[in-house]
KOLGU-659755 format. One line per 8 residues: number of its first residue (from 0); for each residue x, y, z of C-alpha. Coordinates in Angstrom, 2 decimals, decimal comma. Example, Ala and Ser with C-alpha at 12.3 -4.5 7.8 and 13.67 -1.06 7.14 Angstrom:
0) 12,30 -4,50 7,80 | 13,67 -1,06 7,14;
//
This chain:
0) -94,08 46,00 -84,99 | -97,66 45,39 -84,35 | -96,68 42,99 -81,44 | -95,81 46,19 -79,37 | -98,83 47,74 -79,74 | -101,71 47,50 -76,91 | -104,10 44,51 -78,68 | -101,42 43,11 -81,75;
8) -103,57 41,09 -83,82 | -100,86 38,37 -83,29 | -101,21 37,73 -78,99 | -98,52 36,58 -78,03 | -100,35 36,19 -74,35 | -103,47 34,23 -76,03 | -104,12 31,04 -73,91 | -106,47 30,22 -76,37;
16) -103,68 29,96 -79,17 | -100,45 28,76 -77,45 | -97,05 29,45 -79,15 | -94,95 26,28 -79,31 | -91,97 26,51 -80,10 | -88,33 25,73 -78,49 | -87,01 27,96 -75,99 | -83,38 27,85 -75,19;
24) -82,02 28,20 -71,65 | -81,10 31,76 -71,05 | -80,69 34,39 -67,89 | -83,79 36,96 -67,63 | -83,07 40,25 -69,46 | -81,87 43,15 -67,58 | -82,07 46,74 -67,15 | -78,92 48,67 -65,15;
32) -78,15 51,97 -64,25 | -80,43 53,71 -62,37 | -79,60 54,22 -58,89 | -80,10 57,71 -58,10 | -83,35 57,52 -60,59 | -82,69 61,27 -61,56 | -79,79 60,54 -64,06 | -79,66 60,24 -67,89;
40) -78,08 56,88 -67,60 | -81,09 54,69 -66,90 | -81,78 51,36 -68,81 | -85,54 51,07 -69,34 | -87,42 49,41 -71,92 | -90,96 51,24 -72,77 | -93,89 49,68 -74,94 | -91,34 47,26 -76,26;
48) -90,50 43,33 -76,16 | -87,10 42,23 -74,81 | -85,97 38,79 -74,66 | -83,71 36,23 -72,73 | -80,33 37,33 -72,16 | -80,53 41,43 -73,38 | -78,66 43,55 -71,20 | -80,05 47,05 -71,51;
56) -77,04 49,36 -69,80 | -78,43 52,81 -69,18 | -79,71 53,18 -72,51 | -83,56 53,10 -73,54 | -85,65 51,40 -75,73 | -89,04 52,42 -76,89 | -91,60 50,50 -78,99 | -89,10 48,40 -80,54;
64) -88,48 44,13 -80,45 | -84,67 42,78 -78,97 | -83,87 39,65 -80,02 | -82,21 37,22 -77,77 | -78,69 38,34 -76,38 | -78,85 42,08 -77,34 | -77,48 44,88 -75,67 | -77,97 48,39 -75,63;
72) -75,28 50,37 -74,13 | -75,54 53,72 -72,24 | -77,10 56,84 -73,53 | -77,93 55,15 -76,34 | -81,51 55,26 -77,37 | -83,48 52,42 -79,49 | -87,20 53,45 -81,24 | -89,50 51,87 -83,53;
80) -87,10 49,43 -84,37 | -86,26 45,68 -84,30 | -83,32 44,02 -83,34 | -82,41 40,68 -84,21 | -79,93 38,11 -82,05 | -76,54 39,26 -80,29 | -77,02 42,90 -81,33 | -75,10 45,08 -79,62;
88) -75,82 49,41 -79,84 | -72,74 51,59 -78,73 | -72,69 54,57 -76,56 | -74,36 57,17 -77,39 | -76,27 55,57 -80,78 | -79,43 56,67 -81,69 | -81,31 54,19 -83,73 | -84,78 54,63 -85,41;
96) -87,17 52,51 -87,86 | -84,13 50,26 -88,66 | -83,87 46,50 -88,79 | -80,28 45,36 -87,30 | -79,77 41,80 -88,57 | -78,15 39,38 -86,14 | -74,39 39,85 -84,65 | -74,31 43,05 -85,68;
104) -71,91 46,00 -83,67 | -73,53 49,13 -84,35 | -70,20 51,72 -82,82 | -70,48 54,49 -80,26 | -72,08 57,82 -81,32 | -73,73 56,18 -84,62 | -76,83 57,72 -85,85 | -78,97 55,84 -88,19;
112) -82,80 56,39 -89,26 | -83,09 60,29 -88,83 | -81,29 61,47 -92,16 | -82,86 59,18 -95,31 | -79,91 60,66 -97,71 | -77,39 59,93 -95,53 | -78,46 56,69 -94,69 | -78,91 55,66 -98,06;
120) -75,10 55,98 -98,66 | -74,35 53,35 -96,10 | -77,44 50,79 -95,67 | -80,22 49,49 -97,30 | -83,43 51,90 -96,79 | -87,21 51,04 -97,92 | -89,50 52,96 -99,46 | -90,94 53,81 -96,41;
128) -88,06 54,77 -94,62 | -87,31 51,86 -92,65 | -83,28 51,01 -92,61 | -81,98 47,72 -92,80 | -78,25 46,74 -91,71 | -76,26 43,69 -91,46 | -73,09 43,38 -90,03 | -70,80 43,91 -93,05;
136) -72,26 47,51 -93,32 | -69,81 48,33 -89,93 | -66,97 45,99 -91,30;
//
């Protein structure tokens, strides 16, 4: 999570210390649904990093990581959070301090990381409150 942050002690944008690594061919991400500017249904990403290929489709994401191929859907709202590959968030979700491994459907209206007891029933949840899911857990 410290990559979000203003000066990460990991730069990312360091010409001095290059990242080399592989990069497969993917469209730009993108952010939909906000014509009028004055609705609710606006994708927008805010002191966050969002990769290749994530669609985010009126919902909004705030100081959280998308992995490649993610998508947020409308109303939904992503915080604090980090999402690994071909994630997608339903309608309506609210998601918060969790860690959503790869290919994983999180369904319309879901509510994870605001109720520790509850979550605890369903998911894997640290010490410090951070939840952890994997695709099984919406099987």
């Amino acid at each position: 999570m410290d990559l979000v942050s203003l000066d990460p002690d990991l730069n990312l944008y360091d010409p001095e210390w290059p990242i080399r690594t592989h990069m497969v061919q993917r469209p730009p991400a993108k952010f939909v649904f906000a014509e009028d500017g004055l609705s609710a249904r606006r994708g927008v990403a805010l002191n966050s990093l969002v990769s290749q290929g994530c669609i985010v489709s009126g919902g909004t994401v705030d100081r959280s990581i998308l992995s490649p191929m993610c998508r947020v859907n409308s109303y939904a709202r992503v915080e604090e959070s980090i999402l690994m590959d071909e994630v997608d968030v339903g309608r309506y979700c609210e998601i918060r301090k969790t860690i959503v491994d790869k290919y994983t459907s999180i369904p319309p209206k879901t509510r994870i990381g605001f109720d520790p007891e509850e979550d605890r029933k369903r998911f894997t949840v640290s010490p410090g409150g951070v939840v952890a899911i994997t695709p099984e857990d919406f099987a």
